[in-house]
VEXDREN-2710 file (C-alpha; in Angstrom, 1 decimal):
% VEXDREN-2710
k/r/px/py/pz
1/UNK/-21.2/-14.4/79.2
2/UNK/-20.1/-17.4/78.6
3/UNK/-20.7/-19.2/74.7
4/UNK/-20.9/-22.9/74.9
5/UNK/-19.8/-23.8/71.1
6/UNK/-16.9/-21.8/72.0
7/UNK/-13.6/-23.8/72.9
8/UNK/-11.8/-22.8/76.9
9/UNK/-9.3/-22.6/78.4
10/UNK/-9.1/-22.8/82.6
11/UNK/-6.5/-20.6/84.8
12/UNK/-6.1/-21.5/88.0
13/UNK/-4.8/-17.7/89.4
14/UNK/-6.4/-14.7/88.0
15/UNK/-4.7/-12.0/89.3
16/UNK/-2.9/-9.1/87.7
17/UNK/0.3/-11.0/86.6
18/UNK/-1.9/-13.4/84.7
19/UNK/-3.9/-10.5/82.7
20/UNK/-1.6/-11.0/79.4
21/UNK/-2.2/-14.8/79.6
22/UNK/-5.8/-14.4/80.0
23/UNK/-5.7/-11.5/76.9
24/UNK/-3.6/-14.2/74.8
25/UNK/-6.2/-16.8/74.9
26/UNK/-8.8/-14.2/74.3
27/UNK/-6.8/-13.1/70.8
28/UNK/-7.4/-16.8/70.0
29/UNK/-11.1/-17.2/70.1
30/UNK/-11.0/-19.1/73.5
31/UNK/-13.5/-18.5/76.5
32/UNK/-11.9/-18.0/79.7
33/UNK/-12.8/-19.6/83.3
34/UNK/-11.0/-18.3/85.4
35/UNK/-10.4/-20.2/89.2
36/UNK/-9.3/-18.1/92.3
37/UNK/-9.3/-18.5/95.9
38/UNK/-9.0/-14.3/96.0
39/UNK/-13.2/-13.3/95.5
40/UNK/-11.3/-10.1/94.3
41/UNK/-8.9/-11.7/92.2
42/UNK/-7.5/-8.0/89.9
43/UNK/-8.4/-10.0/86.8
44/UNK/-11.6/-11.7/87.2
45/UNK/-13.2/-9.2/84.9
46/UNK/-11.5/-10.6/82.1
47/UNK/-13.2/-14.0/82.6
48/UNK/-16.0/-15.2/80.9
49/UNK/-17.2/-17.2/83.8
50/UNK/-15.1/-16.9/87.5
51/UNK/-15.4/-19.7/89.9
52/UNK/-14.4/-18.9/93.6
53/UNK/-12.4/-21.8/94.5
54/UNK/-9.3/-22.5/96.0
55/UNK/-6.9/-24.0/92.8
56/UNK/-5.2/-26.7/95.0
57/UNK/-9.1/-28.1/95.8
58/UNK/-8.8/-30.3/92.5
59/UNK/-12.2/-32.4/93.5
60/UNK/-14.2/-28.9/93.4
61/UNK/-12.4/-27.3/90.8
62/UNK/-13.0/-30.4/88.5
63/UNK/-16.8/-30.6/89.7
64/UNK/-17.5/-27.0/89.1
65/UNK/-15.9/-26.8/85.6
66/UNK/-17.1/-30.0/84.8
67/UNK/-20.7/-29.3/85.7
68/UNK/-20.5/-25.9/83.5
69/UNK/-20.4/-28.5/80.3
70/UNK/-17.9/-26.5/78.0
71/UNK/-15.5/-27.9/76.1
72/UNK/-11.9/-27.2/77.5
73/UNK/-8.6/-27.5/75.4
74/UNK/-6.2/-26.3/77.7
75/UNK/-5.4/-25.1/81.5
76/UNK/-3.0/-22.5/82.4
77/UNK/-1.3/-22.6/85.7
78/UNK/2.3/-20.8/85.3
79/UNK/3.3/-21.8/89.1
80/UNK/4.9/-24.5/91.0
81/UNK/2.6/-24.9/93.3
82/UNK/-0.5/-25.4/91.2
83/UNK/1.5/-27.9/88.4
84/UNK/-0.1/-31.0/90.7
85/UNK/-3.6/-29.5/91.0
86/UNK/-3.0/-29.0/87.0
87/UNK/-1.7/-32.2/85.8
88/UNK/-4.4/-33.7/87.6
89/UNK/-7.0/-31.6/85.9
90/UNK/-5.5/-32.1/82.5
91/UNK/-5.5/-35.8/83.1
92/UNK/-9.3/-35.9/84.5
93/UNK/-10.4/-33.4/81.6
94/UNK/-8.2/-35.5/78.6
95/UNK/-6.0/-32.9/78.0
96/UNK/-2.0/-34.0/76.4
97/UNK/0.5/-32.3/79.3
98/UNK/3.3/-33.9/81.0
99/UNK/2.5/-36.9/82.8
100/UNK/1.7/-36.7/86.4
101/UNK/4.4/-38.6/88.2
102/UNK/6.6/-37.0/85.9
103/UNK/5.6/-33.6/87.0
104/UNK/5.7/-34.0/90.7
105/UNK/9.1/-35.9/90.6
106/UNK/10.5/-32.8/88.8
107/UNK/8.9/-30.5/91.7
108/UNK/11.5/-32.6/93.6
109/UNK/14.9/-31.3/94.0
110/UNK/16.1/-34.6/94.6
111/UNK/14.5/-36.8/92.9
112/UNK/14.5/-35.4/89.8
113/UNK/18.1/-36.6/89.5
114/UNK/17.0/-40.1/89.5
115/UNK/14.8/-39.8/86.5
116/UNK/18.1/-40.3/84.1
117/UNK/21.8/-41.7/84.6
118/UNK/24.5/-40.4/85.4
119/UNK/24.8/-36.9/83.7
120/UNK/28.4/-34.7/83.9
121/UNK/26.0/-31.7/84.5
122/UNK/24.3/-32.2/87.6
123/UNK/26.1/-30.8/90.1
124/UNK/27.1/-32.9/92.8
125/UNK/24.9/-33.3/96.0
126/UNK/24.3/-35.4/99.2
127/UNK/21.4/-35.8/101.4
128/UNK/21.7/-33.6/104.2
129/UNK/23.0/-35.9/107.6
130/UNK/24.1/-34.6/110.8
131/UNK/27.9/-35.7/110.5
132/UNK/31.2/-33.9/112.1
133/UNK/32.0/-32.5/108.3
134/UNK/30.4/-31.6/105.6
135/UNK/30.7/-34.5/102.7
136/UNK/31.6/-31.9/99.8
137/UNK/33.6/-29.2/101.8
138/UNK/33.3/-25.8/101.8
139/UNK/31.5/-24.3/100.3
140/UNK/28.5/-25.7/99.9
141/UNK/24.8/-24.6/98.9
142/UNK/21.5/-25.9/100.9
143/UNK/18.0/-26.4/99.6
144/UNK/15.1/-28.0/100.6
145/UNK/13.8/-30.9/98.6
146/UNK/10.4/-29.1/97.7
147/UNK/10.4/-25.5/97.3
148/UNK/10.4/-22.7/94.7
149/UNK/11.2/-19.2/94.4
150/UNK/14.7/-19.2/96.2
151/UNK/12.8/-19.8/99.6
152/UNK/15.0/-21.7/102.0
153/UNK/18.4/-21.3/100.0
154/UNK/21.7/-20.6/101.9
155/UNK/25.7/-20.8/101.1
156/UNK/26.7/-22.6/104.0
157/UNK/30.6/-21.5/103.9
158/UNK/32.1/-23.1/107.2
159/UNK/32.2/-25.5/109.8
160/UNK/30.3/-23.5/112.2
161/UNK/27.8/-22.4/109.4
162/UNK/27.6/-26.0/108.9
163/UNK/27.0/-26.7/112.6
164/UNK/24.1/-24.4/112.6
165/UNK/22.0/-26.3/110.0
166/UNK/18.5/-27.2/111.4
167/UNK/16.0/-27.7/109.3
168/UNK/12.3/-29.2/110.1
169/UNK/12.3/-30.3/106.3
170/UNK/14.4/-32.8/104.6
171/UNK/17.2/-30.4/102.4
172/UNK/20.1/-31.3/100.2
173/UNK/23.4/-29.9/100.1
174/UNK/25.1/-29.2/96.5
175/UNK/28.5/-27.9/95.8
176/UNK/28.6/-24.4/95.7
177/UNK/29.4/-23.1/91.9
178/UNK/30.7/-20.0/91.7
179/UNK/28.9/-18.9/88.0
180/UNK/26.0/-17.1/86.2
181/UNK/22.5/-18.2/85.6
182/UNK/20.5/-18.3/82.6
183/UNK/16.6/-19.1/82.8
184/UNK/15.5/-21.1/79.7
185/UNK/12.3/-22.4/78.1
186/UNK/10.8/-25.3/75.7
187/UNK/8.0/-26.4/74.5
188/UNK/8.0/-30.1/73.4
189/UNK/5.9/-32.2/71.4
190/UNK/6.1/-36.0/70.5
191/UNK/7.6/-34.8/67.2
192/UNK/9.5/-31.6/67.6
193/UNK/11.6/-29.3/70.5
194/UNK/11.0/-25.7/70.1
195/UNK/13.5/-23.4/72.2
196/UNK/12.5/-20.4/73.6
197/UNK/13.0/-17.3/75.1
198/UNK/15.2/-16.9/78.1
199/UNK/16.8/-14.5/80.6
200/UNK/20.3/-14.0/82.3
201/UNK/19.1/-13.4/86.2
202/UNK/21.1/-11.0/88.5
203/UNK/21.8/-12.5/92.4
204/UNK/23.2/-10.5/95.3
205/UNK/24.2/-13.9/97.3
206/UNK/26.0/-11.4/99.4
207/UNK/22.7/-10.4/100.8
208/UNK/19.9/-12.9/100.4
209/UNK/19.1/-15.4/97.3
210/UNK/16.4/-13.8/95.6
211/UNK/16.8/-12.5/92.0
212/UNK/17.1/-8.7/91.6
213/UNK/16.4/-8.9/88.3
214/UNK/16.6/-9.8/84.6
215/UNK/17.4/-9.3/81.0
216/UNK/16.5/-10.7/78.0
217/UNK/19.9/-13.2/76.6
218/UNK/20.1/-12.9/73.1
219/UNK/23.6/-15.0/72.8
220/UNK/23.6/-18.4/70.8
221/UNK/26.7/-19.9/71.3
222/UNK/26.0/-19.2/75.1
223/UNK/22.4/-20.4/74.8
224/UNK/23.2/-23.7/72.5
225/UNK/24.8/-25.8/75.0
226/UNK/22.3/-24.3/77.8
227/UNK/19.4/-25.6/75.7
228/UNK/21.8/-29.0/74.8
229/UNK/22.1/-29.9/78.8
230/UNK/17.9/-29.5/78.9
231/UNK/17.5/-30.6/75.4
232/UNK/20.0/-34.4/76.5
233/UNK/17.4/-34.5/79.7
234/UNK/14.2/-34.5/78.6
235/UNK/14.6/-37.0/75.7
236/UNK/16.2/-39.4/78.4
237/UNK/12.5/-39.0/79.9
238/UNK/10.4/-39.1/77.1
239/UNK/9.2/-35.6/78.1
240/UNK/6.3/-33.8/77.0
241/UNK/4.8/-30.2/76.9
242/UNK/6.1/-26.9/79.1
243/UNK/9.8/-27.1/80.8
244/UNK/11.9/-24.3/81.9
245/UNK/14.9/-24.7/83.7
246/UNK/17.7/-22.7/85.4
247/UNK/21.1/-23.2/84.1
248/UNK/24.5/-22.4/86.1
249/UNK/27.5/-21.6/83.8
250/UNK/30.9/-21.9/85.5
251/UNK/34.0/-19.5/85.2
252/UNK/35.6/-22.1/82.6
253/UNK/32.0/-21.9/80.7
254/UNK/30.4/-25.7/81.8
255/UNK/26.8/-25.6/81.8
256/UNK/24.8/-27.3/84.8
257/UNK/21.5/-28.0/85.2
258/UNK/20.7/-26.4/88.6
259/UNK/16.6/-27.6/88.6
260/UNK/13.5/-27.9/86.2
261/UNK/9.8/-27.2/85.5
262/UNK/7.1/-28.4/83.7
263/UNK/5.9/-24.9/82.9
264/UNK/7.3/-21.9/81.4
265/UNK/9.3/-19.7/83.4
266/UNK/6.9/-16.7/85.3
267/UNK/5.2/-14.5/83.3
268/UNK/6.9/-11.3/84.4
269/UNK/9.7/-13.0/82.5
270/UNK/7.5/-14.8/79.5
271/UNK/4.6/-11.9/79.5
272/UNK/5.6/-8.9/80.1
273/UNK/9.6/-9.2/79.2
274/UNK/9.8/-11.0/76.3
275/UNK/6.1/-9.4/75.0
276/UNK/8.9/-5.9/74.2
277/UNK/10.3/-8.1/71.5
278/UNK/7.3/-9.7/70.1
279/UNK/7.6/-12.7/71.8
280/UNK/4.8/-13.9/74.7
281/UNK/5.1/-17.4/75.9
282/UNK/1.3/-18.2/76.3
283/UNK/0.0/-16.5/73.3
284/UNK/2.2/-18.9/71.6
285/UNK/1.3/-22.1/73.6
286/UNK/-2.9/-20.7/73.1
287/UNK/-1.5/-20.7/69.3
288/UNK/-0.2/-24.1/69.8
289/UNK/-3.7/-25.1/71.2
290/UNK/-5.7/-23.8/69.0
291/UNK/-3.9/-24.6/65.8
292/UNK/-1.7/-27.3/66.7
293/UNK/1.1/-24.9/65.4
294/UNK/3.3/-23.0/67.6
295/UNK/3.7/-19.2/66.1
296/UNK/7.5/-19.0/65.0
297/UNK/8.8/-15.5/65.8
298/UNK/12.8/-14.8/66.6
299/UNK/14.1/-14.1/70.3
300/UNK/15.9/-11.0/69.6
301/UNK/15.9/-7.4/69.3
302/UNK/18.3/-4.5/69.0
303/UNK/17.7/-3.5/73.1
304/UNK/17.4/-5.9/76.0
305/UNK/14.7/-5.5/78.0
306/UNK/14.2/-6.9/81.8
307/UNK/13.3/-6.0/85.3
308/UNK/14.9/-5.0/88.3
309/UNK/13.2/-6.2/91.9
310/UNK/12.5/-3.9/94.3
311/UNK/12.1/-5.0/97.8
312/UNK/10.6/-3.3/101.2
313/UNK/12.9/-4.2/104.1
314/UNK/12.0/-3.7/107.7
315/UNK/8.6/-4.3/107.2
316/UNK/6.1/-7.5/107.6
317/UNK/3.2/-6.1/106.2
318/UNK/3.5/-3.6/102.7
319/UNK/2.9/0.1/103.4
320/UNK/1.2/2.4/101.4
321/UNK/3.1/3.4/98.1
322/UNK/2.9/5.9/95.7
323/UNK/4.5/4.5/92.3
324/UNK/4.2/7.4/90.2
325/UNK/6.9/9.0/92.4
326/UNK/9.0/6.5/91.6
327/UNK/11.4/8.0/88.4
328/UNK/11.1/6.7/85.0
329/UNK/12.8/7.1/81.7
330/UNK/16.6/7.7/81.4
331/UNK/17.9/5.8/85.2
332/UNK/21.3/5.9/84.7
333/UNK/22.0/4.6/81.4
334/UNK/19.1/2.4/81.5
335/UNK/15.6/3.1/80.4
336/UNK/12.9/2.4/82.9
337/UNK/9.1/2.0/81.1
338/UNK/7.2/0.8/84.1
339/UNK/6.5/0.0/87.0
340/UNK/4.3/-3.6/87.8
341/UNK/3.1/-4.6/91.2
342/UNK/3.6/-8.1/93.3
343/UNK/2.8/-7.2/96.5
344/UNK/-0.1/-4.6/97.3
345/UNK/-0.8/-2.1/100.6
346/UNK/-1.3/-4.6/103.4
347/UNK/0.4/-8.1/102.2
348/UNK/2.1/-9.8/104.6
349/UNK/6.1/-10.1/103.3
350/UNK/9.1/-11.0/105.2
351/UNK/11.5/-8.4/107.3
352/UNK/14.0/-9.2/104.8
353/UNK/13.9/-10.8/101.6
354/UNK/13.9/-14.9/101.9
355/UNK/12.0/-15.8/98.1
356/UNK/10.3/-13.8/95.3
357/UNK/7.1/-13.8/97.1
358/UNK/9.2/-10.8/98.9
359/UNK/9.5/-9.1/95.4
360/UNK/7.0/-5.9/96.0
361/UNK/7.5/-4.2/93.1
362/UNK/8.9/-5.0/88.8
363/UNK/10.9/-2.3/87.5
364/UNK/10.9/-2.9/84.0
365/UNK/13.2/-1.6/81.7
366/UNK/14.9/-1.3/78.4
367/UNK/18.4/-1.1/77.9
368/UNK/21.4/-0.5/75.2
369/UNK/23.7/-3.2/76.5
370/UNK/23.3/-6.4/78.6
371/UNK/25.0/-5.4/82.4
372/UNK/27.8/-6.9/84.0
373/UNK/26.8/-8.7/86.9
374/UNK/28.5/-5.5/88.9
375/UNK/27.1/-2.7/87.2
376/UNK/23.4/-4.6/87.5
377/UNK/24.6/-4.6/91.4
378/UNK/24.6/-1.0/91.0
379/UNK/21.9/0.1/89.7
380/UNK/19.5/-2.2/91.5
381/UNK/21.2/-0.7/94.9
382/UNK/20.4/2.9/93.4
383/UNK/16.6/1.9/92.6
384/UNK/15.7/0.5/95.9
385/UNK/17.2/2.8/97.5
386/UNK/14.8/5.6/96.0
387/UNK/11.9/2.8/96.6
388/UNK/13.3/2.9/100.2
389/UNK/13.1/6.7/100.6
390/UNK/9.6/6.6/98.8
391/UNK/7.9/4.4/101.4
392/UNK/9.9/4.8/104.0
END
């Protein structure tokens, strides 16, 4: 039941994944109104009040939270795809968030590049034209300009790779960086920059571009200048609220910044990651809200904890799958705690995996050491290939 001298907070998406979000605001005093285009969205019951409407439909999401009469403090929409629907919102509701064309230009692979000057770590680009060669040689990676996810990335490694390029959607073409990749966070206010958690993710660019995992990074000299390269952008563009970025570090250790958000990284990362050391990115932010101070805990513990993704392959639709036959504990050398669903019996997914709408399944786990990107290699091969045999 909703209490009307009680402040809320609005999520657009109430599914599973947002359940420790929803929980967080809850610790706080909040209410929760909770928005979904699912009727059965798996975390509606935690709402005090659940509107069936789709999120991107900003004139009925703003006319049917309006018309309820509460007083809102915050929205929560942890996604690409719903940071226009709540900007917008924030805006018509009064709420401090990033400004609007700010947020949508950063959406933009592209043009985000034009929001400073001339920086030594964006990699270089072009605008992808039909010409005999390719204007940065080989090789090179393509994107499209709006996208998230890694859907519709590719190394495009030669002439007749290069050849083969048609794409219905504009794309750009970057320099392909041999390197590793660190996910970082902020929070920034008018008067402060508070650095957050972040994760070193795990790629098999051999077989598609989709992360097959994380772990928690816990290194500051490694971290400083990532947070520095974010850090030198967003004062250039007088930023404020939410960013998280993904940051490529080279074989002679130069940081480049790959792409950015105005939101904090997904919450299988910020909720149910970094919640093993004490450390969830929206009960701090509800924290921030409610108090105007944001909860100062450290990023580090003696394990490193992260996920692994498992994938279903050969399939458009997801079968039927058991996950308590699915090991846990001691996996070799790693400690696996639990298993989280994306994907449930009957989504649609791709044959093979093309963006983490294709991850089926979070392995999360706890672990000694951080892996080598080789010996993650391994063990993710190992795991899927008992998720294989499972549903297979």
């Amino acid at each position: 039941m909703l209490n009307f001298m009680i402040d809320s907070v609005v999520f657009l998406g109430v599914n599973d994944i947002q359940k420790s979000a929803l929980l967080n605001a809850k610790y706080y005093g909040f209410n929760c109104v909770g928005i979904d285009i699912n009727r059965d969205a798996k975390s509606k019951n935690l709402c005090d009040i659940f509107l069936n409407i789709d999120c991107t439909n900003i004139s009925q999401v703003y006319a049917q939270v309006k018309a309820l009469k509460v007083n809102i403090k915050a929205l929560w929409a942890n996604n690409d795809i719903l940071i226009p629907s709540r900007l917008v919102l924030s805006y018509l509701f009064g709420l401090q968030d990033t400004s609007i064309k700010t947020g949508i230009t950063l959406l933009d692979k592209l043009s985000f590049r034009g929001l400073v000057g001339q920086k030594d770590y964006l990699i270089p680009w072009d605008t992808f034209k039909k010409k005999d060669e390719c204007p940065l040689g080989y090789p090179v990676i393509i994107k499209p300009y709006i996208g998230s996810g890694s859907q519709g990335i590719r190394i495009i490694n030669n002439p007749s790779e290069y050849d083969a390029i048609n794409f219905e959607n504009p794309i750009i073409i970057e320099r392909y960086i041999p390197g590793s990749e660190l996910g970082i966070n902020i929070f920034k206010t008018e008067r402060s920059t508070h650095r957050l958690g972040s994760v070193y993710r795990y790629f098999d660019h051999v077989s598609h571009h989709v992360p097959i995992g994380t772990i928690t990074e816990y290194d500051e000299n490694l971290l400083d200048k990532a947070y520095g390269v974010l850090e030198d952008y967003l004062t250039d563009i007088e930023f404020y609220g939410m960013a998280k970025a993904d940051i490529l570090i080279d074989s002679n250790g130069k940081h480049y910044l790959i792409e950015l958000s105005s939101r904090f990284h997904g919450e299988i990362d910020t909720e149910y990651i970094f919640s093993n050391v004490n450390y969830s990115l929206s009960k701090k932010y509800f924290g921030y809200v409610k108090d105007g101070i944001l909860p100062n805990t450290t990023f580090k513990d003696d394990h490193h904890y992260g996920y692994i993704s498992l994938f279903v392959k050969g399939c458009t639709t997801v079968p039927e799958i058991d996950l308590s036959e699915l090991p846990t504990g001691d996996f070799h050398g790693l400690e696996i705690l639990s298993y989280m669903p994306h994907r449930y019996c009957g989504d649609t997914i791709n044959l093979a995996p093309q963006s983490t709408y294709d991850i089926v399944i979070f392995a999360i786990f706890k672990s000694k050491i951080k892996y080598l990107n080789h010996e993650f290699l391994v063990l993710s091969r190992l795991l899927n290939k008992e998720f294989e045999d499972l549903y297979e």
